[in-house]
C-alpha positions in Angstrom: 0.0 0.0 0.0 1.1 3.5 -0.6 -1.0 5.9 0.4 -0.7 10.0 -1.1 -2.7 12.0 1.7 -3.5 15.2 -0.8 -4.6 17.9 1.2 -1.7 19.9 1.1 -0.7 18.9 -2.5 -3.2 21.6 -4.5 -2.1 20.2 -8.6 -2.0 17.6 -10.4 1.7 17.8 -11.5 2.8 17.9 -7.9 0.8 14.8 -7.6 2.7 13.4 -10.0 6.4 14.3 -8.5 4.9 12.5 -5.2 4.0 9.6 -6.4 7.0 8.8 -9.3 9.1 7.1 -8.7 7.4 5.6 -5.1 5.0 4.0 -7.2 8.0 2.1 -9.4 9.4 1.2 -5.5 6.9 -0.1 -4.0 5.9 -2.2 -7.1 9.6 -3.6 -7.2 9.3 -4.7 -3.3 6.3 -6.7 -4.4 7.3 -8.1 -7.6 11.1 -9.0 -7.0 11.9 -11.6 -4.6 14.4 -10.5 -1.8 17.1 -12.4 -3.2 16.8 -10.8 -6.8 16.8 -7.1 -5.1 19.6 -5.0 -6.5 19.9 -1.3 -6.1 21.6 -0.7 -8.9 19.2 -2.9 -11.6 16.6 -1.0 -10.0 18.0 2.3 -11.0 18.4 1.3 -14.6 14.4 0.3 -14.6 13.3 3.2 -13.1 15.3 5.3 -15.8 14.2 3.3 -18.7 10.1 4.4 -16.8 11.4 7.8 -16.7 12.0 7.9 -20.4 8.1 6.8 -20.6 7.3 9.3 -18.1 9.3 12.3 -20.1 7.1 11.1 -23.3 3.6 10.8 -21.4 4.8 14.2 -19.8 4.4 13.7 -16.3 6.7 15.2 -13.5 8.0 12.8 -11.9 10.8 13.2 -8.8 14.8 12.9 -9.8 15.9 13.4 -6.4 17.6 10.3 -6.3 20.1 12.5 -8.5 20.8 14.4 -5.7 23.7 14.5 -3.6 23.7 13.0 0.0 24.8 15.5 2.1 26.4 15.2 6.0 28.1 17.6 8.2 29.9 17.6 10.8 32.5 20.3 12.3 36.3 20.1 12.5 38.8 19.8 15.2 39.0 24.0 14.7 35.1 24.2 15.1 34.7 24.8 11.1 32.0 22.6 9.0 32.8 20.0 7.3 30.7 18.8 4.5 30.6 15.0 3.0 28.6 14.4 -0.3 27.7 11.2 -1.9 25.3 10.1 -3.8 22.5 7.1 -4.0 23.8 6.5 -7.7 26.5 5.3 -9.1 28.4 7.0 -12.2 27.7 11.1 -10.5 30.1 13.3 -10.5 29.2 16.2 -7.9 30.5 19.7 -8.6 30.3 22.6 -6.3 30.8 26.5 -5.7 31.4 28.2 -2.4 31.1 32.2 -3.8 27.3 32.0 -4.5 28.1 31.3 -8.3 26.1 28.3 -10.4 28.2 25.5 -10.8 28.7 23.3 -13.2 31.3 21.3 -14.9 33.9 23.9 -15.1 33.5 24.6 -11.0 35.3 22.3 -8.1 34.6 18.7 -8.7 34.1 17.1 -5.6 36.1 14.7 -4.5 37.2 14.8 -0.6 34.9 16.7 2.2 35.0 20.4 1.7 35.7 22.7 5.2 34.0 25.9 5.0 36.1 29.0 5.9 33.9 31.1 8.2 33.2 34.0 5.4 31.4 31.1 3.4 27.8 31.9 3.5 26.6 29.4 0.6 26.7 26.2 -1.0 25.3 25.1 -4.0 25.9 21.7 -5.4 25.0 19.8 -8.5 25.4 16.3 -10.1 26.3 15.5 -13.5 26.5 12.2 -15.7 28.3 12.0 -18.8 29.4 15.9 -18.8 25.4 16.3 -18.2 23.4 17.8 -15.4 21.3 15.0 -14.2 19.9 16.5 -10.9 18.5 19.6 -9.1 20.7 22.9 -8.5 20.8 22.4 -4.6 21.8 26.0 -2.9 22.0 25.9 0.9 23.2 28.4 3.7 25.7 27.8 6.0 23.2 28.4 8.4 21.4 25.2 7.2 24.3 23.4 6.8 25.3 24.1 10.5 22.1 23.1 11.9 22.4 19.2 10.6 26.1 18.7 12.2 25.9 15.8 13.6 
């Protein structure tokens, strides 16, 4: 069962983005058995629905694109930021002076210590020299509240 409680979602597109690609996951738990479960076969199917999706025109959720994102705070009190991501085959690339990055900007490839005068970061994931997901921009402010 997966239920879609729409009092707070007002259109149909954003109907849509909640319930793509759940749907695809909860019909995997019920068709695959355990010992066929593979997170990385699942991706594949769920991009070759996507392409369906894109033709049918329906919005549909990519924020397994997006990067994973953990903080913590160095031994000099300064945050420390981890990325990864759910998929495999993403680079991430970032900016840290409020610019939009993209394959041109830091890639990222170790966790990235903000300097105190850093008051944004905004991430984004690319495949293939592509952007795959979502421009992610979020404060240090943000960023300091999820230290863990």
């Amino acid at each position: 069962q997966g239920n879609l409680w729409t009092e707070q979602i007002p259109t149909e597109p954003q109907v849509e983005y909640m319930s793509y690609p759940r749907a695809f996951a909860i019909s995997e738990s019920l068709w695959s058995p355990n010992q066929k479960k593979n997170w990385d076969n699942f991706i594949g199917k769920i991009e070759n629905h996507f392409k369906r999706l894109d033709h049918s025109q329906v919005n549909y959720a990519t924020s397994m694109y997006d990067p994973i994102i953990e903080v913590t705070k160095n031994k000099n009190g300064l945050l420390k930021v981890e990325l990864s991501t759910e998929v495999k085959g993403l680079t991430i690339y970032y900016t840290l002076d409020n610019a939009i990055p993209n394959q041109y900007h830091p890639m990222y490839n170790r966790p990235i210590v903000l300097s105190e005068d850093v008051d944004m970061l905004r991430l984004v994931t690319y495949r293939n020299n592509k952007p795959i997901g979502k421009l992610i921009t979020i404060s240090s402010e943000e960023l300091a509240k999820r230290v863990k």
